[in-house]
Structure formats: C-alpha cells, structure tokens
N, C-alpha and C positions, 0 to 999 in steps of 0.2 A: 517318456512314458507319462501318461494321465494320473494324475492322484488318487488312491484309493478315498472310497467313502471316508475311511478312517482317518486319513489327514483332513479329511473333511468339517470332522466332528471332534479334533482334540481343541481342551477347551482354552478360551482365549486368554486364561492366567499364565498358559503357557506358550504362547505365542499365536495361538490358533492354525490357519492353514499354515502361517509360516513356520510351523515346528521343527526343528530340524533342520531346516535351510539357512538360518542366520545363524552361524555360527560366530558367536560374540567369547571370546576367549579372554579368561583374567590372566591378571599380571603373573600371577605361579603359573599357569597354562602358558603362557607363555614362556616363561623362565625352564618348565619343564622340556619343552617343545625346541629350544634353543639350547639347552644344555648339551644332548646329546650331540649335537653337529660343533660346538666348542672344544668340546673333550676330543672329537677325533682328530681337529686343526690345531692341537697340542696334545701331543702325545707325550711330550717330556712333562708335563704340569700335573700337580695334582689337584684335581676340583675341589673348593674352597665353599660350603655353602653358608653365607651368611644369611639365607633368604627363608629355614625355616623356622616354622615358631612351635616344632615340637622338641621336648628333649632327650637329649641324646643319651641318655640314662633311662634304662629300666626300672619297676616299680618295686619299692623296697619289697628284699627278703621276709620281712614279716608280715607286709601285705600281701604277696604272694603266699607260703603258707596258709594267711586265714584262709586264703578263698581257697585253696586244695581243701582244707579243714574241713571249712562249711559246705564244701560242693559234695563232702562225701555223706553230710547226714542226709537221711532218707526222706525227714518232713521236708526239707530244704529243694525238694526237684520240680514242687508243681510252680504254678504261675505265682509271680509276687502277689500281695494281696494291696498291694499298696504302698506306701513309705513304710518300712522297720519301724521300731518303737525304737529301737536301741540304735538305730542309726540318726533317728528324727533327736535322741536327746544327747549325741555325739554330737551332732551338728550345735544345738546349744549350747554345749559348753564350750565350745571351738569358739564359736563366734565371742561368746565370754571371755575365754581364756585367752584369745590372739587380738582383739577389735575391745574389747569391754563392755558387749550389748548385753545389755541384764534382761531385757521387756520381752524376749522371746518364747514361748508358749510350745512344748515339743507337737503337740498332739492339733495344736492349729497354723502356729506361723511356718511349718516346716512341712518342704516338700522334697522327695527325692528328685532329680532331673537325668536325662540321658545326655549331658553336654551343657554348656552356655547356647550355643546354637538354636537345640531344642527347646530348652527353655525360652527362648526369643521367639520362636514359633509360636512359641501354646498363647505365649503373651499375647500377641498380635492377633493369633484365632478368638483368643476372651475377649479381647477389647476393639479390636476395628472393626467399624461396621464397612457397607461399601459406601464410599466418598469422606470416610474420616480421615483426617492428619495425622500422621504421626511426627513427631519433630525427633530428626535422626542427629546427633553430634556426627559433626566428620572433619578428619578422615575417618572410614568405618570397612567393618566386612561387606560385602559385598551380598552377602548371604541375608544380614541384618535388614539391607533394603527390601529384598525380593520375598521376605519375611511379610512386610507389609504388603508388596503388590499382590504377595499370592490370601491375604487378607481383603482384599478389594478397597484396601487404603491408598490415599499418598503421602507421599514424602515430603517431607520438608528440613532440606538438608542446612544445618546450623554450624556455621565454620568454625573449625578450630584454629586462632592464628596465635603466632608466638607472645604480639602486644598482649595478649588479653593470659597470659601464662597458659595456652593450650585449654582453658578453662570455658564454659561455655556464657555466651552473652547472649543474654536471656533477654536484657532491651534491645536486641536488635530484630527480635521478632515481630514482626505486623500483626496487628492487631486482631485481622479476619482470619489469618493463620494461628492464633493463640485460641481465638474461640471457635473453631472447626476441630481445633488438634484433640484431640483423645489421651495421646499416649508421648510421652518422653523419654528418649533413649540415650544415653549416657554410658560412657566407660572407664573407669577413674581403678585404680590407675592404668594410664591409656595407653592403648595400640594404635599405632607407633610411637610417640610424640615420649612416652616412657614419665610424663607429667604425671603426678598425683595430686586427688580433690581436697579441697580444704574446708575445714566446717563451713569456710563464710561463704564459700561457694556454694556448697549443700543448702544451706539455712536459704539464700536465694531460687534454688532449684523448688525447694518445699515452699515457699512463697508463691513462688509460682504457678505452683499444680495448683496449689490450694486455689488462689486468686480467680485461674482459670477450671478448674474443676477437672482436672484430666490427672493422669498418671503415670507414675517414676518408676521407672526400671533402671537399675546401675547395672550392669554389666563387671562383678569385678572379680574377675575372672583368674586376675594376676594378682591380687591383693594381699596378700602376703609373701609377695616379693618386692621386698625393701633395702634399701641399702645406707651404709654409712648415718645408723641412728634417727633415720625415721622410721618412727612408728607406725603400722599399719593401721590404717582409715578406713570406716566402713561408714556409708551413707546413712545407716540404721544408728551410725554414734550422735544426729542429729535430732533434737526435739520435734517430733512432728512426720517428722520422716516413716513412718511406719504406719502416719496416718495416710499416706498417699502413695505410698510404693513399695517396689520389694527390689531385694536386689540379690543376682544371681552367681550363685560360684560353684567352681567348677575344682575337680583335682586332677586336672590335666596336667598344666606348669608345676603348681605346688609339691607334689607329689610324684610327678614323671609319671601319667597315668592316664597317658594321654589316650590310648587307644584302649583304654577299658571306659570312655565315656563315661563315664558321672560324676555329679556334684550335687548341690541342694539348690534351693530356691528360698529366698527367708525373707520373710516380715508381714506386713497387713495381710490379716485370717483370711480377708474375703476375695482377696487378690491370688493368694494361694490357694484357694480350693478351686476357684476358674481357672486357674492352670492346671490343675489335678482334673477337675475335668477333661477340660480340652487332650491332655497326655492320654488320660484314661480310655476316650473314647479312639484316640488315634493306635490304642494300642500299645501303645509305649511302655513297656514294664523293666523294672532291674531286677533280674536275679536275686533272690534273697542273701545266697553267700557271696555275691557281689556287693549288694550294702554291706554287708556285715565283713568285707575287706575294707571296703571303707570308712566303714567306723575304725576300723583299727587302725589307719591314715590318720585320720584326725584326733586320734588322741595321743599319737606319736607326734609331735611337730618337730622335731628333732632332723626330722624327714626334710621339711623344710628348709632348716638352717642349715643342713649340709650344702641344699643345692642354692640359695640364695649365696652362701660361700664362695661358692664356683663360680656362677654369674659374678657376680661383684668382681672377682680376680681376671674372669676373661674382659670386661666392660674396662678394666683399668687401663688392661694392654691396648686393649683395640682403641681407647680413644685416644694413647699416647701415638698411635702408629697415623689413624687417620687427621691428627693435627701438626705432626713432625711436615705429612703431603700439604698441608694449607687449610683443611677443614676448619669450622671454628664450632667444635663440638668439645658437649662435658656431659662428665658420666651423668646419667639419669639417676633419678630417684627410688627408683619402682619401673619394673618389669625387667626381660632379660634385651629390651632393643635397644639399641643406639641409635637416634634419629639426627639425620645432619641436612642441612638445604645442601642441593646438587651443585657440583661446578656448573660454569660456563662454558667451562674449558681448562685446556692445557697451557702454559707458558709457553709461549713461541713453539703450539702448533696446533693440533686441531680442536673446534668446538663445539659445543654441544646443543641442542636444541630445547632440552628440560629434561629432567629427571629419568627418564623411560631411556632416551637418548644413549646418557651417561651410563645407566646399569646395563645396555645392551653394549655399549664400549668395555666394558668392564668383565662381562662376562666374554666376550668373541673373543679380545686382545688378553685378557690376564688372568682368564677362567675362573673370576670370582663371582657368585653370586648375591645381589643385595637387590630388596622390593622399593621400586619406585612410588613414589605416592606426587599427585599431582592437584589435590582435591584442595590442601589450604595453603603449602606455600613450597610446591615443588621439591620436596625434600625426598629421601633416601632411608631407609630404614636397617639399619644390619643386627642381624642377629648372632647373640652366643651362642647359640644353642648348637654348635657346628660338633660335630664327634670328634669325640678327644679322650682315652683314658688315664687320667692323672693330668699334674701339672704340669710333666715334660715336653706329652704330647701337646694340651693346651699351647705352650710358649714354642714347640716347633711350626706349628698352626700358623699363631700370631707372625712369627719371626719372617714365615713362607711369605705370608702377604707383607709385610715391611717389606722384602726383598723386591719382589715382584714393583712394587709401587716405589722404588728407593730411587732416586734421580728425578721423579714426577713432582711437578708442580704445579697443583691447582690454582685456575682463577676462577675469583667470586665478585659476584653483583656487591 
C-alpha cells in the first residue's frame, strides 16, 4: 500500500517518512518483549526483576492524605498558576536541610517540574538552538539524547570509565566541540555506575561552563540516596555553580512517588524561568494538591531514610551473592543500582559476547532480569528495587537468586 500524504509530512525530528517503519527498541523494550516467552519456558521459576528502577513501595500514607486533603478544597480544582509558594519554599529548606545550599531564593531559583525527564526537555528547548552541542555524560537515558535531537541539537557523548571514578573528563573534550556546546548534562549520583560527585569534580565542571560559556544541568535525581555515611552532595554545594546551572530533582526514588511525576528544578534565576517557560507554554501544569503533597514529602525526610534502609540491606545481599558467582562488585555509594562489568563466560562452558548477551542468558536460562549497558565498559546494572514486603521476603528474593546461580562460575576479562 502507498503512503498516505500524512507519512508524508511527519516531521523529520521524528524520523520523517520513515516514522513508524524503524522500529529501534530499547534495552527495557526489549527485556519486556522477552520476558513474557521466559516465564512460560519456566514455569516452575519465579521472575526475578532486577531491571526496574522504579520502587516497589507506594507513596507515604501522609503524602497520600495531603493530596485527598487538598484535592478536596474547592479553590484547589482550576489549573496550577504556576509553582506553589509553599512548595517553592519547601523545596528550600530541603535543599538546606539535606545538601546545605543556603543561596536559594523560593520565588526565583525554584521551579516545580513534571519528572527529571521533563525537566531535561524544557532545558534543551531553552537552550539548543539547531546545530548546537550538547555534551551528554554516558552511560545515559536514552530519552536524555532524543531530548536534544528533538531540540535540533547534537550530541556529544562524554564516557563514563571506571579509571577516571565514573566522573566526567572534561580534558578530553576537543576543543570545537567545547566552543559549539551550549549545554552540559551530568548525573551524579549516577545511573547506573551508582558513583557519586565530588566538589573537586563539580568545581572542574563550573570551570568549565564558565571558561566555555555554556550550561550545567546535574541531573540528581537519586541524590538523597546514600549509604554507609556519605553525605548527600548537590552540585549547588559548589561556589559558582549557581552561576552557570541548575540542577534537577525529582521524588520519584526518594519518596516512592514515582508515578505522581514531580520534583523541582533549582538554582540560576534566569535558567529557571526559561524552563518555566518552555513547561508553561508546553502546557505542562502540577495540580495545586499535588504540590502541596509534595511539599509534605519534603519536609518529612524520614520518608527517605526508611527507604535508603531498605536499599542499603537489599545492595548488601545482592553483592554478597553476585561475588560468592566471581563478579568483582561492591556496594555502591548512592543510588538503589549495583553496577558490575559482564562475564565473558561460564567456567568450562558457554560464552558470552558483551553484556546484552549475558542478560539475555540470564534472563531465558534463570528468569532473572538485569539492564545491559554497553556505552563505557560493558557492564550490567541490577537493581533493588524488585517487590519485596519486609525483610523475609527481601532475603527469600535474594536467597531464590543465590540458588539459581549456586554452582556457576563466572569468567572475567
């Protein structure tokens, strides 16, 4: 059959005539897509997922409340007007209270966002023109890229390797790529690598924008998920840092609040009103007793420390289970992943080809699911976030996959 007009004329941000016909499927697209025909080639198994990164915990009983609360006042039903007041000066005491940033202004540096995601969007509509750079750390979302294409920018993907502590090196950028770039995209603490930023890192980053004249966006999204006595870090704890970027958080992780979408957007005034733009015009509004559940998130952090608890307890298990098999993994610092480089193979039998390989073995033979990443050094990312109520369940979880993997032995490069 001929192409309507209409594939005719869909625009080339999206593939143009080819819309539709290239089906390019990600690594969860795929994990989804393979799942189902897993499960039914074991029927005695029960599916293991290590592969999401939402959590498996509902949003506290008192944040649920407020939002019944405030869903029921009558001024509360027309369209947002914009960020809350009372959620714009929640968000700075948060940032106060958990990070230490004192220099934040409620009524200018403070925006509400529908997600990290979105907030990633408005950024790249403020600031890319078409044929600008953006310099992306990776490994990254995939979403984060297509953020920029659908901006009429490029990419300029800047590796994350182990040498360098998962941290971004910022001299190995060419020089026509630093003065075309516009925008710099960062994730700290990161997905997946589970690495957290360090001022000396940050203070390099802020050097950077500056020198080059372009702007910091952190992504930190998991940032008050830390473990074992570090402190949470925010890119805004840096001198200067507020003169060149902002950085975006979300109460998705934090707060298990994942599917009510929101978070804030914080720092340089003029940085966040061009995203308050760009949202504004796109439409993009939060429900008034939706901020104002969220302000009651952030002044609870309590919320936090239970489920940072849980994580930390499930990360201990899982890295004792995947180093007993050969892995040579240790608990992370921050966030809920476990990031390990992939086998090669089995001990006297079969092998793998890179990381994609191994989780599709993993998942067909032992119905476990865990996300490949291929981008800086073929590693594996597994996640807690698997449903579990309590710690019985947790250590039945854990124990299932010990079983499963008990007699295997990885080899490694």
């Amino acid at each position: 059959m001929a192409d309507s007009y209409i594939q005719k004329i869909v625009s080339e941000r999206l593939g143009g005539r080819r819309f539709g016909k290239d089906m390019v499927l990600s690594v969860n697209d795929k994990i989804n897509i393979s799942k189902d025909s897993a499960v039914a080639q074991h029927p005695e198994l029960t599916f293991i997922d290590f592969s999401s990164n939402e959590p498996d915990a509902m949003a506290d009983y008192g944040v649920i409340n407020e939002f019944a609360k405030e869903a029921n006042v009558w001024e509360n039903r027309v369209y947002s007007a914009g960020t809350d007041k009372d959620f714009a000066f929640a968000a700075v005491q948060y940032m106060k209270n958990v990070f230490g940033v004192e220099n934040l202004d409620p009524e200018t540096d403070i925006v509400y966002n529908s997600g990290a995601l979105s907030a990633v969007f408005s950024v790249m509509q403020a600031f890319i023109n078409q044929g600008d750079v953006a310099i992306v750390a990776s490994p990254v979302c995939g979403r984060v890229l297509k953020a920029v294409e659908l901006s009429g920018g490029e990419v300029y993907l800047l590796p994350l390797t182990e040498s360098k502590g998962y941290l971004p090196d910022l001299d190995s950028v060419p020089d026509d790529i630093a003065e075309r770039a516009k925008v710099i995209y960062i994730n700290y603490p990161n997905n997946p690598t589970g690495a957290v930023g360090t001022e000396k890192a940050f203070r390099k980053v802020v050097r950077f924008a500056k020198k080059n004249k372009l702007v910091v966006v952190n992504d930190a999204t998991y940032s008050p998920i830390v473990y074992d006595g570090v402190k949470p870090l925010s890119f805004l704890n840096v001198n200067g840092a507020k003169d060149v970027g902002i950085e975006i958080h979300s109460l998705s992780s934090a707060f298990n609040m994942s599917g009510w979408s929101i978070g804030f957007t914080a720092g340089n005034a003029l940085m966040v009103k061009a995203v308050l733009s760009v949202s504004s015009l796109s439409g993009l509004s939060k429900f008034k007793a939706e901020q104002l559940a969220a302000k009651y998130a952030l002044e609870h952090t309590e919320i936090t420390a239970q489920t940072v608890e849980k994580y930390s307890r499930r990360l201990d298990m899982l890295a004792a289970v995947l180093k007993k098999s050969g892995f040579k993994v240790k608990k992370p610092k921050a966030t809920m992943f476990l990031y390990a480089k992939a086998p090669i193979g089995i001990k006297d039998g079969i092998k793998f080809k890179n990381a994609e390989d191994f989780c599709s073995w993993l998942l067909n033979e032992k119905l476990v699911a865990a996300v490949p990443y291929k981008e800086c050094d073929n590693g594996i990312r597994f996640s807690v976030t698997f449903a579990a109520l309590g710690e019985n369940e947790e250590k039945a979880v854990i124990d299932d996959f010990a079983e499963r993997l008990s007699g295997i032995k990885f080899e490694f490069e």
